[in-house]
N, C-alpha and C positions, 0 to 999 in steps of 0.2 A: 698216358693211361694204358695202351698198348701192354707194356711189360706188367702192371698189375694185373689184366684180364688175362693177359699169359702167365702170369706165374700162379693164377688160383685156376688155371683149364690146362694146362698144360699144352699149350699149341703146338701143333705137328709143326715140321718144317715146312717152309711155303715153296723152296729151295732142295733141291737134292741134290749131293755133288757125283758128277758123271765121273763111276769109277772108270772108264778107258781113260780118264784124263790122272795125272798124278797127282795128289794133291798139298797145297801148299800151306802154309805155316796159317795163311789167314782162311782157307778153306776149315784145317782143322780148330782152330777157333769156331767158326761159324755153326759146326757142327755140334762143338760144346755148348751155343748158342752165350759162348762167350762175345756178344757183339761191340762194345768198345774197345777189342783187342783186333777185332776182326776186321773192324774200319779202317784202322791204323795200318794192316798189311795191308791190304785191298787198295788203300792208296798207293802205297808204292809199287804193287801191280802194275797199277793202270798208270803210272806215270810211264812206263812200258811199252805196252800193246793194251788194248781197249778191247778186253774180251766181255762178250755178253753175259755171261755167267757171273764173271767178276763185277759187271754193271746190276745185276739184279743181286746179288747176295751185299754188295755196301748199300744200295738203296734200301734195303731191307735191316742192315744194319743202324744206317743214321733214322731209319722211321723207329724200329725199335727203341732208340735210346733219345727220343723227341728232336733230332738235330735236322731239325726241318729245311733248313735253309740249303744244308748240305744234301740231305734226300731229295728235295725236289731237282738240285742241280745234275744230279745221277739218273733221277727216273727219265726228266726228258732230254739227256744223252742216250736213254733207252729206249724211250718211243720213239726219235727221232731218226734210229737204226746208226746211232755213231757208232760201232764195232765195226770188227775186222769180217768177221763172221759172215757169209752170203744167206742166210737164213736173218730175213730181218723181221719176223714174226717176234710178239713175247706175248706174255701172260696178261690176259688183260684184268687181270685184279691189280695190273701197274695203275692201269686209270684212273681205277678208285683212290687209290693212295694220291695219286698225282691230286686228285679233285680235294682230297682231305687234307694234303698239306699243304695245299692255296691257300684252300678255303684261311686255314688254321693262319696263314702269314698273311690275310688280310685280301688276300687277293681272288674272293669267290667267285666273280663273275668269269675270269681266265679259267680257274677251277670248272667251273661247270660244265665247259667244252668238253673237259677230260670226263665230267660226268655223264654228257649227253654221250662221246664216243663210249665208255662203259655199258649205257643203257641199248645205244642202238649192238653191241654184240652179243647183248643177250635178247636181241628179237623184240624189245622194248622200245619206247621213246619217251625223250624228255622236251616239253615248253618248256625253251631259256629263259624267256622272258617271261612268262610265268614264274619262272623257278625264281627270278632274281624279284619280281613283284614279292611273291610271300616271303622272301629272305627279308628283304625290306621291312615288311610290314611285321617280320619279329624283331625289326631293332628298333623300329618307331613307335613299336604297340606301347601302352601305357601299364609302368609296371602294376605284375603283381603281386609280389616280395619284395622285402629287405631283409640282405644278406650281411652278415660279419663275420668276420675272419674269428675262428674261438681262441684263446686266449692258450691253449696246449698243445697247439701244433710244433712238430721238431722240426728242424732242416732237412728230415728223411721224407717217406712219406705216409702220408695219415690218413685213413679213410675209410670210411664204412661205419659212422657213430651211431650206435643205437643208445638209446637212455631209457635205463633201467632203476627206478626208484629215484635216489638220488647220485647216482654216479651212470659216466658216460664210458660207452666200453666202445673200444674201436680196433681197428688192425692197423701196423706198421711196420717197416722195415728199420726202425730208429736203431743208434748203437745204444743198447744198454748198459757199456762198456762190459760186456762177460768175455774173459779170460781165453782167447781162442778162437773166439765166434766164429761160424762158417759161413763163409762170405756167398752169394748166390752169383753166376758167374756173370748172369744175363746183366744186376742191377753192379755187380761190386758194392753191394750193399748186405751187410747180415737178412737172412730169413725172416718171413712176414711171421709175427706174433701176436695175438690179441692181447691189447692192457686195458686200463679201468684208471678212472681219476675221479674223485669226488669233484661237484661241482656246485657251484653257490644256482641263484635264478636267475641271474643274469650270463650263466657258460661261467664264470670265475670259476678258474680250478681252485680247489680248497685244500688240497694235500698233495702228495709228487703221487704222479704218474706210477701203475705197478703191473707188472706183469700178469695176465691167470696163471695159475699152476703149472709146474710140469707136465702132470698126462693129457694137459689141453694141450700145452704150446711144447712142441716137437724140435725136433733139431730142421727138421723141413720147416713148410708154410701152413701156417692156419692163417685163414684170410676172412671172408665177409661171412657174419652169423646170425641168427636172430634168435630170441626170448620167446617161451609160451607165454601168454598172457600173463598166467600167476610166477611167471621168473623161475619154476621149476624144474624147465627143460630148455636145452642152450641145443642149437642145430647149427653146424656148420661146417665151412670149403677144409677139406684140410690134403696134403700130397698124399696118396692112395699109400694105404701101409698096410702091413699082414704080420699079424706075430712079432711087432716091432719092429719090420725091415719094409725096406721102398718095395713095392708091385710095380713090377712092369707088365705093358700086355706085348701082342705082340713084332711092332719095331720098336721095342725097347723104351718105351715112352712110359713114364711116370707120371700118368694121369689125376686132375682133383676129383675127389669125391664127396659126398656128405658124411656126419657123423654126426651123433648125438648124444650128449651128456645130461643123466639126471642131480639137479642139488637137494640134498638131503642129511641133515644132523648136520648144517653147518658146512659141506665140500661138496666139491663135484666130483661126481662116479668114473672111473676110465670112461672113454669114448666108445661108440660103438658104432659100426660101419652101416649105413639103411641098407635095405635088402636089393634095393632096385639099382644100383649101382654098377656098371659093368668096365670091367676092365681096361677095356680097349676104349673107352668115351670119358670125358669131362663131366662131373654134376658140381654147380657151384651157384653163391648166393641165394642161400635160401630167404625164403619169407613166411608165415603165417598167417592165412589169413583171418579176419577176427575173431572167426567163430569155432580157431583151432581144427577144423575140419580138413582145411588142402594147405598141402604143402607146396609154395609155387619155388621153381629153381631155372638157371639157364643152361642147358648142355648142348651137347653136338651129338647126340647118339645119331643112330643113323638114319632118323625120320626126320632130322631138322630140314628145313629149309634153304640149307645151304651153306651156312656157318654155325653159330652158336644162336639158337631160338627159346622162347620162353615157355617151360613146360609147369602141369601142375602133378602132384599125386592126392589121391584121397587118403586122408588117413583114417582109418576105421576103429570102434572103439576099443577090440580086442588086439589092439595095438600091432594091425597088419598092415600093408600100401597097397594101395591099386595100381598096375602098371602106368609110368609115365605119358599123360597126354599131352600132345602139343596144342599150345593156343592157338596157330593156324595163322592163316597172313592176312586175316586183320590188324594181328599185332607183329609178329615176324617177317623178315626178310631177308635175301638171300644173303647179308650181311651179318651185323651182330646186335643183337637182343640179349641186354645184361640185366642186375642189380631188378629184380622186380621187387616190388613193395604194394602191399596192398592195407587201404587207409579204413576205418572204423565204417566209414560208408560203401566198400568194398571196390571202388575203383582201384585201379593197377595203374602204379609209377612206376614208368622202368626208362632204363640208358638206350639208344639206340645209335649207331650210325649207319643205317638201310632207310630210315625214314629221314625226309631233307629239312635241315637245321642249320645253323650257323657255322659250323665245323668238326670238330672230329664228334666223339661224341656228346651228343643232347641228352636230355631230360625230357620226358613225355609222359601225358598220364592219358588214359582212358578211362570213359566213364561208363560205370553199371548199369546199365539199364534194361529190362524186359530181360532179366538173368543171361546179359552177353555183354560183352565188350565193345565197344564202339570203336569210330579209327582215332586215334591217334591226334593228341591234342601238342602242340611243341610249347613247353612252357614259357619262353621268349626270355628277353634280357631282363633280370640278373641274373636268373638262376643258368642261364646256358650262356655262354661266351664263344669265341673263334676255338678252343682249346678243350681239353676233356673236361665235361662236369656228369656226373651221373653217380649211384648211390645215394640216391633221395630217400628218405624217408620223415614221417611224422611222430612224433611224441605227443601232441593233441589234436585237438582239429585244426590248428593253426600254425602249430610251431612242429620245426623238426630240423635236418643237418643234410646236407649233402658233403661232396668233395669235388673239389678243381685243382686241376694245372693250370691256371688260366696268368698267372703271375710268372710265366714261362718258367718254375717249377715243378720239382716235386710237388706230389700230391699234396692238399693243403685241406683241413676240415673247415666249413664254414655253418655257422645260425641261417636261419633262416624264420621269419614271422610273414604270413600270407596277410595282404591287404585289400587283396582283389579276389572276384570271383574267377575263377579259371575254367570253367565251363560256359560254354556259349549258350546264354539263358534269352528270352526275348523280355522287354518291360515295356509296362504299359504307360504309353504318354498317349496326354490330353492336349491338342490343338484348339487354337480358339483365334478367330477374326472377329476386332476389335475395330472401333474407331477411336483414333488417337487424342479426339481432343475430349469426347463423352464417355470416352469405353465402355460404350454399347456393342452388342453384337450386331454386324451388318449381316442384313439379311442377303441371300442368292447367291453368295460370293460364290465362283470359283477354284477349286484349290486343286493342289497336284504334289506330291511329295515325292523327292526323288532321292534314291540312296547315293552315297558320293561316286560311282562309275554312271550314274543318269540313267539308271531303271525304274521306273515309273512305280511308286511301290502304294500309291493311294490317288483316285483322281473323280472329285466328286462336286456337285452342285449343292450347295447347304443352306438347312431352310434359315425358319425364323430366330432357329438357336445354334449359330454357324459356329459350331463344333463337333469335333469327331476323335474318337480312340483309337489307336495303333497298336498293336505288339510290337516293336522293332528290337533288332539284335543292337549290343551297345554300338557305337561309331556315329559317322556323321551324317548331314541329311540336309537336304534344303527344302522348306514350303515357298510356295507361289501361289499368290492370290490374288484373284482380279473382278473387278465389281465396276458395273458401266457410270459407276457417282464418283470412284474414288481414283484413286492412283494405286496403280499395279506395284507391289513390293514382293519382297522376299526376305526370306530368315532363313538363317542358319543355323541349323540345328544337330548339338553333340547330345547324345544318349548316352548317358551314364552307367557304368554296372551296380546292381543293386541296391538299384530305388525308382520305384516311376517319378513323372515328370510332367511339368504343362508349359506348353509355349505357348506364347499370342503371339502374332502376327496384327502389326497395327497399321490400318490402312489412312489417309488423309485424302479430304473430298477432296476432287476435281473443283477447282476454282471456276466463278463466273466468267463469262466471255468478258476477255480485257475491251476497253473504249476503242473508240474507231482508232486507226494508228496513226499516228502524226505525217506530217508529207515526207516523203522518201527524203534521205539522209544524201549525202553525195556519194555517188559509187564508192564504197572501200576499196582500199588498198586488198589487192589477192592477199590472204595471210601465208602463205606458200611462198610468194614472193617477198613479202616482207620479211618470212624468216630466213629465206634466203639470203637476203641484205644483209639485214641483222648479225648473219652468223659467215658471210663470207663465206657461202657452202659455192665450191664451183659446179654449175652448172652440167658439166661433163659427167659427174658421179653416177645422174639420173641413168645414165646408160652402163656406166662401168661399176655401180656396186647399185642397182635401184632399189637392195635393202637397205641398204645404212643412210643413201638417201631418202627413202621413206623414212624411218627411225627418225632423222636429222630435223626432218620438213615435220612430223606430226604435232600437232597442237596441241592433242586432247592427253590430259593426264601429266605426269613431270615429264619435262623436255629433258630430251637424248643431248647433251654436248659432246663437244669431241675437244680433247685438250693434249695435245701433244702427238698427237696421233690415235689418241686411246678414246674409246667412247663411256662417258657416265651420266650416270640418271642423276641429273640436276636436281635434288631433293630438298627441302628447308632440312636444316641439321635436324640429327637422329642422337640426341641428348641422354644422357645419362647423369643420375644421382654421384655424385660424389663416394668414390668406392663401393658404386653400385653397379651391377648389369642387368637389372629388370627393365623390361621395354618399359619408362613411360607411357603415360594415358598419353600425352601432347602428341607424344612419335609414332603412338598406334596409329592413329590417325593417319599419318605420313604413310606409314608403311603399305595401309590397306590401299594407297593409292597408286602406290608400287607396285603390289597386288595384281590390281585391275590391268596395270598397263604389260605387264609379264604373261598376262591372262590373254591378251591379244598377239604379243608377239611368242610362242610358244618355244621358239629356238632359240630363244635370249638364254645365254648361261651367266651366269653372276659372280663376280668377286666382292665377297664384304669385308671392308680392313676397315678396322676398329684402332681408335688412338685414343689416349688415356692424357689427362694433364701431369705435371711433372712431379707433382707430391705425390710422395713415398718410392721405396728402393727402386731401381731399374725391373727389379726380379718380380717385383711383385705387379708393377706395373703392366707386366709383359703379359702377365699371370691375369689379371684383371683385361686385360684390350682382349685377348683369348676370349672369355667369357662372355663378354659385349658383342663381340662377331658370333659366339656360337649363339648366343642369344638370339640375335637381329634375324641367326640364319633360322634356330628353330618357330621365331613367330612368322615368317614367311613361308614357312614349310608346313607346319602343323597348323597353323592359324588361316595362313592364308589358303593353305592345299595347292601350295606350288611344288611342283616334285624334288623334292630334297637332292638328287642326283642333280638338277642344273646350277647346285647353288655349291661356291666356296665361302671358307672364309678366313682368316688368319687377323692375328692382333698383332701390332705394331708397339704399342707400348707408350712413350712419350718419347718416341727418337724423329716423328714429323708432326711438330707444333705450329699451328696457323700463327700462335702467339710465342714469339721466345720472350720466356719469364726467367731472367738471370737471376739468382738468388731469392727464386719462387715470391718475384716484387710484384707479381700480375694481379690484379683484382682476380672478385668471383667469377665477373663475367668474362673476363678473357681467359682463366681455369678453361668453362664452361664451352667455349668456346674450340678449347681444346680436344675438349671430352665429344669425340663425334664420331660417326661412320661414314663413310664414303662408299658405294658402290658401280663399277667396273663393269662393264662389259666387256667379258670373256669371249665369246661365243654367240654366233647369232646367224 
């Protein structure tokens, strides 16, 4: 996403080459911001001498052209101070990079070191653990879209869809095969153009793909734009031009600005450049807000925040602008602030990567309210991935397009239909204590409700109609209730978005005092002792591991065995449906047992291998035990509210069968038999 956000701002160089030095074939590439030519010298540089100049212009290089794996391998050669150089300071906008293309390869929590040393040089600080709490909890939150890849994307890149009437209009860099085309040096790919494709309801393109006009689409870039309401007037990024030739300001830089086109008798008018526009700065992505009054756009003039931030103008009815304001750092940060969009309800969706997300950049929307912006909501997964998604917007209240690389390509358009609330709204549920076998309401009961970190969020004595109402945000929650007749229980309880809700909580009396008790039994055997027996645990361990000798010796809940050296949770099989993986009712059961006893030992890590019976292909098989493991792992994780971090999982397939079935001659039950999970103790 990088070289889109630069090729519609025109980004200064982040690099200057020190003229007392000569410069070399891949410097003057770099200069052209020719950066796949420039990687290419820059290596056999540094197969040389390892200059820090040449370390920071190919890092700069492989982020440019998304070659992550190669950028990261360069940057920390550069914080590391591998050069030759005695000045081993650099630039620490390396960190950030460093934290974004971790993050982007999977590997955030590394990442975020580079993020916290980022934070702490600008006088700041970052919670890691924090940090990596809410990363988490955007990839476990429960979605709220579903995205599809549209049916008109090219192998180039596509992005920025608006839909207007019945056709969708977007930018790209695709070849249209024209005669000459001038290649852009950054992408080696022709100039960003806006085209238009009719489309069916369902995104079906209905006719090819076609260019706008000439005096919209330029031998430069026109890039992300947006429609007045009534489709009259077209706003958008286009490379700063004057009299039909490039404007430079002044280090020669060919900045994006806005323009605007009116359609009328059938065409659109030339373009005309907005007034607020300056030379020397970036204006790009416009938006509209509903009511046609502000123009919102992202630049870097000189009030931003630090890199590119999100600004508005008023536009006024005698068709003049108000000087650009910035939204200020509720929404902006020292970072980059793209793609704003503002929806019918007047909230603002825009790209960030200054606000902390999954990877490079996110999707964010704020909300309207008391006429100001609130912070910063992260849309979570699908709409945002490890890799660039941003250029969101709506076509109704529910449906609209964004863009990703997330397919570790080029930009790619995707649908998108909202099925969740995405504003943190509170709902109201009804508790009620009950007796289980009358379902009546018990009177006095005690109750307490705790949100899932165990903050006490209601805690009250209840009279003769033992109920009470809540507001609570969606998530989860447990009640406790306790009454001097019954037996103390608890519920667990998920709050849903967008509907209230009523829990009972069912308590069962306290039974009558049992008969006198029969004459003592013969002293038992110690059961400690006996599982010692039993399991041939040596005695000595008590001293030399007294975990695993606890673990080994415990009673309560499935027994800990140890089989070859390895420890596993002795379980009744964890069944599955014949080319199924939904947990069974029978194995919920099992699991919540698993549950409890992981709930006591809290440093238990887990391996869950998943094996499949021998019907059907290897592949698919593989494909299926996969799913079973991810299965077992997410009702352990989300169901039980075991931390998803202690658990693995991995599927097997049908390569270790309890039963070999030569020429699949096995009954149901010995299939069945096959079809299981096993779980490992990893870590403890």
């Amino acid at each position: 996403m990088t070289k889109r956000i630069t090729i519609l701002l025109g980004l200064l160089f982040l690099t200057q080459i020190s003229f007392s030095q000569r410069k070399t074939k891949a410097d003057r590439f770099f200069e052209k911001r020719d950066y796949i030519n420039a990687a290419k010298y820059y290596e056999e540089a540094l197969q040389n001498r390892q200059h820090k100049k040449d370390l920071e212009n190919i890092s700069i290089s492989y982020y440019n052209t998304f070659q992550y794996r190669e950028a990261s391998r360069y940057i920390k050669k550069l914080v590391k101070g591998q050069f030759i150089e005695a000045d081993k300071a650099y630039d620490n906008e390396f960190n950030f990079k460093l934290y974004q293309i971790l993050s982007a390869l999977g590997k955030y929590e590394e990442g975020l070191d580079y993020y916290k040393l980022y934070k702490e040089n600008l006088s700041t600080s970052l919670d890691k653990a924090q940090a990596i709490e809410t990363i988490e909890a955007f990839k476990l939150m429960s979605p709220d879209y579903k995205v599809n890849k549209v049916s008109f994307n090219s192998p180039a890149s596509d992005f920025g869809a608006v839909k207007h009437n019945d056709s969708i209009y977007f930018a790209s860099d695709r070849d249209d095969n024209k005669l000459l085309s001038k290649q852009y040096k950054w992408t080696h790919q022709p100039f960003l153009d806006i085209y238009a494709v009719k489309v069916s309801d369902k995104n079906k393109k209905l006719n090819d793909v076609v260019a706008l006009p000439k005096h919209i689409n330029s031998k430069l870039h026109e890039g992300n734009f947006c429609f007045s309401k009534d489709g009259t007037k077209i706003y958008l990024s286009r490379s700063n031009f004057n009299e039909g030739k490039k404007e430079f300001d002044a280090n020669k830089n060919n900045s994006i600005h806005l323009y605007s086109a009116t359609f009328a008798n059938g065409k659109w008018s030339e373009l005309e450049k907005l007034p607020f526009n300056k030379a020397e700065f970036s204006y790009q992505h416009p938006a509209i807000s509903p009511d046609g009054k502000r123009l919102y756009f992202s630049s870097n003039q000189e009030d931003s925040l630090g890199s590119f931030d999100i600004y508005y103008v008023d536009m006024n009815a005698d068709g003049t602008f108000s000087a650009p304001q910035n939204l200020g750092s509720t929404i902006n940060t020292i970072n980059r602030e793209h793609f704003p969009f503002i929806s019918d309800d007047g909230h603002l969706f825009f790209a960030s990567n200054g606000h902390l997300g999954l990877g490079m950049l996110d999707n964010f929307v704020s909300e309207w309210v008391d006429n100001k912006f609130t912070n910063p909501i992260n849309l979570g997964s699908p709409i945002n991935s490890r890799y660039d998604d941003f250029s969101l917007n709506y076509h109704n209240k529910t449906e609209g397009y964004f863009a990703s690389n997330r397919n570790k390509s080029d930009d790619n358009i995707y649908s998108f239909v909202q099925i969740g609330e995405i504003f943190i709204r509170e709902y109201i549920n009804n508790f009620e204590i009950r007796d289980e076998l009358t379902n009546e309401y018990i009177p006095n009961s005690k109750v307490i409700l705790l949100d899932k970190k165990g903050n006490e969020m209601y805690n009250n004595t209840l009279d003769s109609i033992a109920s009470f109402n809540k507001n609570l945000l969606a998530g989860r929650y447990e009640l406790k209730a306790t009454n001097e007749a019954y037996v103390s229980n608890t519920l667990r309880v998920k709050v849903i978005e967008e509907q209230d809700q009523k829990h009972v909580l069912l308590l069962s009396k306290i039974p009558p005092p049992p008969p006198p008790p029969p004459p003592p039994p013969p002293v038992p055997v110690d059961p400690v002792e006996a599982i010692i027996a039993e399991k041939g645990i040596d005695k000595n361990l008590k001293e030399e591991d007294p975990k695993r000798f606890e673990m080994l010796t415990d009673v309560e809940g499935p027994p800990i065995v140890e089989k070859e050296g390895k420890l596993f949770f002795e379980l009744e099989p964890i069944y599955f449906d014949f080319e199924m993986w939904d947990i069974r009712e029978d194995s919920k059961k099992i699991l919540d047992q698993l549950v409890k006893k992981m709930e006591r030992y809290p440093d238990i890590h887990l391996k869950i291998s998943s094996h499949t019976d021998s019907r059907g292909t290897v592949r698919y098989n593989q494909i299926l035990s996969e799913k079973r493991a991810e299965s077992t792992r997410n009702y352990i994780a989300l169901i039980g509210y075991i931390n998803a971090r202690r658990l693995q999982f991995k599927g097997f397939g049908e390569l270790s069968p309890i039963v070999e079935c030569p020429m699949l001659n096995c009954t149901d039950e010995e299939h069945q038999l096959n079809r299981r999970s096993e779980f490992e103790i990893i870590e403890y």
